[in-house]
C-alpha positions as CSV (number, residue, x, y, z in Angstrom):
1,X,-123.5,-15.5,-84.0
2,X,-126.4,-14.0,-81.7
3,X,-129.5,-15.7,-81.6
4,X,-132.5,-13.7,-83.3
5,X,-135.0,-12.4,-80.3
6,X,-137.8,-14.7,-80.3
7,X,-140.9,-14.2,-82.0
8,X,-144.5,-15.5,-82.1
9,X,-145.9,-15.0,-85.9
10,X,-149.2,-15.9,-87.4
11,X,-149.1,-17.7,-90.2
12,X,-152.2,-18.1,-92.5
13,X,-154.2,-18.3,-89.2
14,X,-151.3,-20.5,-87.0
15,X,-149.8,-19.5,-84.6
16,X,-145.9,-20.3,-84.6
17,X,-142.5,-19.5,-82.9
18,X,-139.3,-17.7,-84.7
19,X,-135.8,-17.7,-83.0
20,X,-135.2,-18.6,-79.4
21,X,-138.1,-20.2,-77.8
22,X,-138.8,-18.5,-74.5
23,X,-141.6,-19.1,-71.6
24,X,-141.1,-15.2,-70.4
25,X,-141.5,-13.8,-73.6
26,X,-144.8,-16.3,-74.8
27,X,-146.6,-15.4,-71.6
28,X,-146.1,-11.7,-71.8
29,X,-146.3,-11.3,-75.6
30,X,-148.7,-14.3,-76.3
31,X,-150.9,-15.4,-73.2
32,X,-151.3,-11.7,-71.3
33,X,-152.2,-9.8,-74.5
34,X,-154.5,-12.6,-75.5
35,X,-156.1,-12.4,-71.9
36,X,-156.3,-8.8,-71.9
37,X,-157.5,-8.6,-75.3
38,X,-160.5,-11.0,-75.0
39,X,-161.5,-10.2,-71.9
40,X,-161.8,-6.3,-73.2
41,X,-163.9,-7.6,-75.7
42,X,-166.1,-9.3,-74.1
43,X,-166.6,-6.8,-71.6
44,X,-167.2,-4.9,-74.2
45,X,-170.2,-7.5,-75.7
46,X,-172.1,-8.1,-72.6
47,X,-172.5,-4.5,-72.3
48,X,-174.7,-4.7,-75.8
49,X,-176.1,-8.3,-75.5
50,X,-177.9,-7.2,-71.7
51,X,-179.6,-4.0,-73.2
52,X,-180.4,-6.2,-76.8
53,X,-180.9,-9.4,-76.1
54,X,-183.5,-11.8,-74.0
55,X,-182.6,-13.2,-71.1
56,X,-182.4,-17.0,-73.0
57,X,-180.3,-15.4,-75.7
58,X,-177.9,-13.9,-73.6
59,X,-177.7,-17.1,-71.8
60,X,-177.3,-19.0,-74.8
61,X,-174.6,-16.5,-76.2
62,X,-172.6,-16.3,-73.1
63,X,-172.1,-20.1,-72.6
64,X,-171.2,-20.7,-76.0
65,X,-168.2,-17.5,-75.4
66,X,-167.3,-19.6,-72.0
67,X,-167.1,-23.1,-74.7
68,X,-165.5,-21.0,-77.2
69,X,-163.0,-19.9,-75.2
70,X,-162.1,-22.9,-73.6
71,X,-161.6,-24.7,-76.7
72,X,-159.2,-22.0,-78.0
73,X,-157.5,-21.5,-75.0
74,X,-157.0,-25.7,-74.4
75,X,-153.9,-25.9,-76.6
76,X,-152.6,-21.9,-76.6
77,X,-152.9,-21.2,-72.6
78,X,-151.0,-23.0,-69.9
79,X,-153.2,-23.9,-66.9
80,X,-152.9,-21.4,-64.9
81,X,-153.3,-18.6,-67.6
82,X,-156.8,-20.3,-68.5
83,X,-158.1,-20.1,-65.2
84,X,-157.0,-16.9,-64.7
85,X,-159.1,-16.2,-68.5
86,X,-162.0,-17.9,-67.2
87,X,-162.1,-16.6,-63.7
88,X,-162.2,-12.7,-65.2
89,X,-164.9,-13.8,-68.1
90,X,-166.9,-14.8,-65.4
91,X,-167.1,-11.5,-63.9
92,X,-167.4,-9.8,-67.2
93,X,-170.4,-12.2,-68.5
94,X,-171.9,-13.2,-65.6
95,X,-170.6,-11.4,-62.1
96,X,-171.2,-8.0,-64.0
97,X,-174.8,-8.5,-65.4
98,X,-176.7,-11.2,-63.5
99,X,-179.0,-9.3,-61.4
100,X,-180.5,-7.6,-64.8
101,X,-180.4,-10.9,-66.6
102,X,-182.8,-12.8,-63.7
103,X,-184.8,-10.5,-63.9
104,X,-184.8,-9.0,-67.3
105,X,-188.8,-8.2,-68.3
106,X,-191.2,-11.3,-69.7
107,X,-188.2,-13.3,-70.2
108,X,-186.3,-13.5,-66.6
109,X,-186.4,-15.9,-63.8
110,X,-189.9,-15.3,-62.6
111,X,-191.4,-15.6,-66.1
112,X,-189.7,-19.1,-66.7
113,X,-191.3,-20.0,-63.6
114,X,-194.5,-19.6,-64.4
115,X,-194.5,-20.6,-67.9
116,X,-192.5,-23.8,-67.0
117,X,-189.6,-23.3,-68.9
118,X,-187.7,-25.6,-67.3
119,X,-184.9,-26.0,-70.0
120,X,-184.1,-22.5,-69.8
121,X,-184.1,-22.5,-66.2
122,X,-181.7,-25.4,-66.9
123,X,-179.4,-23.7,-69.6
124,X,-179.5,-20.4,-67.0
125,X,-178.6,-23.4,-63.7
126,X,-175.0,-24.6,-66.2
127,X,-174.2,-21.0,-67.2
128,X,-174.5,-20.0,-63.2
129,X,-172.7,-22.8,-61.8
130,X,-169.3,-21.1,-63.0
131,X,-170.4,-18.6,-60.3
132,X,-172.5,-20.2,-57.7
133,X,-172.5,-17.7,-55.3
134,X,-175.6,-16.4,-58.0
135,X,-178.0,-19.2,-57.7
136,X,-179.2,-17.3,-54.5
137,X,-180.7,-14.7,-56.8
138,X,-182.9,-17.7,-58.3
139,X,-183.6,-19.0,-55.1
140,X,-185.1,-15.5,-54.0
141,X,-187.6,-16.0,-57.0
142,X,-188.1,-19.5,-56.0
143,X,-189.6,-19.6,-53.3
144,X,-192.2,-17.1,-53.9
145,X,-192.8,-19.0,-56.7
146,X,-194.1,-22.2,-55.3
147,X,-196.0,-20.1,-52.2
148,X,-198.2,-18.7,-55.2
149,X,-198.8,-21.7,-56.2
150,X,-199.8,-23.0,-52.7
151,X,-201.7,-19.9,-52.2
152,X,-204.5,-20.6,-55.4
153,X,-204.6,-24.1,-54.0
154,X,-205.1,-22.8,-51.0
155,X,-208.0,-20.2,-52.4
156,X,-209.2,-22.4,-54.6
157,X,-213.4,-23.1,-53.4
158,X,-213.8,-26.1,-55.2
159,X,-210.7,-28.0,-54.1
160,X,-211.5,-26.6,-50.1
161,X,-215.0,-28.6,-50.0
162,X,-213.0,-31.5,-50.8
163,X,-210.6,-32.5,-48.2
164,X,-209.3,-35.4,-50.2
165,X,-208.7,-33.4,-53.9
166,X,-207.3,-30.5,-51.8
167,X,-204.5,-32.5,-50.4
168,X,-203.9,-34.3,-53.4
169,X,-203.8,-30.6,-55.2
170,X,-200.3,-30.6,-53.1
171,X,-199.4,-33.7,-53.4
172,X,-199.3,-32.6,-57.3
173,X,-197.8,-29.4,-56.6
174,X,-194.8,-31.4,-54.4
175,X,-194.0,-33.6,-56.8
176,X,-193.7,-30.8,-60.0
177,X,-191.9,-28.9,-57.9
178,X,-189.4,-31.8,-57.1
179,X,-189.0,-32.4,-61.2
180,X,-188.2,-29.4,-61.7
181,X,-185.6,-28.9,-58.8
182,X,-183.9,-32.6,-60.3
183,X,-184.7,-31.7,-64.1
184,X,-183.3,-27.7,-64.0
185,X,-182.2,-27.2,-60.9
186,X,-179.3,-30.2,-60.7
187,X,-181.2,-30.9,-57.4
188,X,-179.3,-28.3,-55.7
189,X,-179.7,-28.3,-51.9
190,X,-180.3,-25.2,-51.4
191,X,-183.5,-25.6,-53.6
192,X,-184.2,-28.5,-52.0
193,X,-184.5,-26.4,-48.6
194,X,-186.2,-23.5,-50.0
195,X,-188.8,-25.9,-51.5
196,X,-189.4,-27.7,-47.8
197,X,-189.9,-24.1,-46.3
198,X,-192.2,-23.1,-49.0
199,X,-194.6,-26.1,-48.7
200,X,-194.3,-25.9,-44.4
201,X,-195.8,-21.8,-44.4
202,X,-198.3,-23.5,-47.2
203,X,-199.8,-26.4,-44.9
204,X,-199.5,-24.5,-42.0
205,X,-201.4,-21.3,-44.0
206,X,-204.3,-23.1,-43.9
207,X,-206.1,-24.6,-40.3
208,X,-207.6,-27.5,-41.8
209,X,-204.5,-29.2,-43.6
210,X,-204.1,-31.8,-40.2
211,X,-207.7,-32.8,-40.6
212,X,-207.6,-32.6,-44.7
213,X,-204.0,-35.2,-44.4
214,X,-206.3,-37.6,-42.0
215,X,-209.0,-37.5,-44.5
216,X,-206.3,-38.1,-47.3
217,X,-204.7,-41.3,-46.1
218,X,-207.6,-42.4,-44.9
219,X,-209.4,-42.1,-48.9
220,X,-206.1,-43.9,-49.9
221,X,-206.2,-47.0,-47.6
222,X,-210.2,-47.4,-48.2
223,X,-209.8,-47.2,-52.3
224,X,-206.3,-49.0,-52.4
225,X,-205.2,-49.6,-55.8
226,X,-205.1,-53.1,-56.6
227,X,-202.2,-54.5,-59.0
228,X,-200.6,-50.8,-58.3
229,X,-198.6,-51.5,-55.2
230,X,-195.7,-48.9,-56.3
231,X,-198.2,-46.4,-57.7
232,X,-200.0,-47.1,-53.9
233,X,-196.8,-46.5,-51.9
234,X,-195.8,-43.6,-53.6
235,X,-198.9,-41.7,-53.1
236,X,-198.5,-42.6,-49.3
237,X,-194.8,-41.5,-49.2
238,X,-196.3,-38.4,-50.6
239,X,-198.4,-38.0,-48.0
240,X,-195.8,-38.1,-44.9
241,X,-193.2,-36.1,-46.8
242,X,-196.2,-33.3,-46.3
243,X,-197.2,-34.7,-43.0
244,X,-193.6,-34.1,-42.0
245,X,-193.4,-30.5,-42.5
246,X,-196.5,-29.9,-40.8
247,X,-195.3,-28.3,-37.1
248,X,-198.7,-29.0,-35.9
249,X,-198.3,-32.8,-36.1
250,X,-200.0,-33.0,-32.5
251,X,-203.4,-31.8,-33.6
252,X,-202.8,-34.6,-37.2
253,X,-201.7,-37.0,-34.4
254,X,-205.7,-36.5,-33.3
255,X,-207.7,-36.8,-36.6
256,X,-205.1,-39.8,-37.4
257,X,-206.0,-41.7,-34.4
């Protein structure tokens, strides 16, 4: 007696086979059709949630799709059927939308920035990690980031009459910067380096920095602090990370000496 064709049948929300079980027939009947069909849909989706949503909530909606659709996918796809799944919801949810979504108005890339909000600078670093050719889009933003804040240090009366408070201004500024690149950024190289250039056209914006660093070090090693050793040794690591980037070292060299 011939075998009945096989069939794949949904039963009260389960999947199932019927008949002749057949790894053809499952991957163009189950796994292509599922793949085309969700990926139409969330094409589909994205279109709405990047002209409705904020740029948090479309973060937030996208990677639970991504988690959704691995967890689903886990026991019906084979490997190489989920990859494929993943690799083309990529484009559609992230690939397809991410220069609007960085910098979508009062709630993109710049204005986490400057309203420190790291974690969703950190829930927008996971989503874009499943494409990291994007993070250089954030890194654009980056960098002119930190040079603002260089630049009201840097214009800042107050802090300029005060060799010592100016340098420890940047100091301040190094170190935030560097929680944030470890805390949102998975302290990312490429961060890394944009934050080094950043701070180098900062000291070197201004002529004084090699005399304000001299004046620095040499507040710290007066003062001291007493039963702080590790607070001490940080504050002086501090100071040669900047002394570092300085090109001008020859003219520090001087006002060290």
């Amino acid at each position: 007696m011939a075998m009945k064709q096989a069939e794949i049948v949904n039963d009260k929300g389960e999947l199932s086979w019927k008949g002749v079980r057949s790894a053809i027939y499952y991957k163009q009947r189950l796994e292509d059709a599922y793949i085309a069909h969700a990926i139409s849909h969330y094409e589909q989706e994205a279109n709405k949630w990047i002209n409705t949503m904020s740029c948090p909530e479309y973060i937030r909606i996208a990677s639970e799709s991504f988690k959704r659709e691995e967890d689903i996918t886990a026991q019906l796809l084979v490997k190489e059927s989920r990859k494929s799944l993943i690799k083309q919801l990529t484009e559609k949810l992230i690939n397809a939308h991410v220069d609007k979504l960085v910098d979508m108005d009062k709630t993109g890339v710049k204005e986490m920035l400057a309203n420190k909000r790291n974690e969703e600078l950190k829930a927008l670093t996971e989503l874009l990690t499943r494409s990291p050719d994007t993070f250089a889009l954030i890194v654009d933003r980056f960098q002119p980031y930190i040079l603002s804040r260089g630049k009201a240090i840097r214009e800042n009366k107050e802090l300029k009459e005060d060799p010592v408070e100016y340098i420890k201004a940047l100091v301040d500024l190094r170190a935030e910067i560097e929680t944030l690149i470890a805390e949102s950024f998975a302290s990312m190289d490429s961060f890394s380096r944009s934050n080094d250039i950043a701070f180098q056209e900062i000291l070197e914006s201004f002529e004084l920095t090699p005399k304000y660093l001299a004046y620095y070090i040499d507040a710290l090693m007066r003062v001291g602090l007493k039963g702080k050793e590790a607070e001490m040794e940080a504050l002086i690591d501090s100071f040669f990370i900047l002394f570092k980037l300085l090109k001008s070292k020859a003219v520090s060299y001087t006002h060290l000496t």
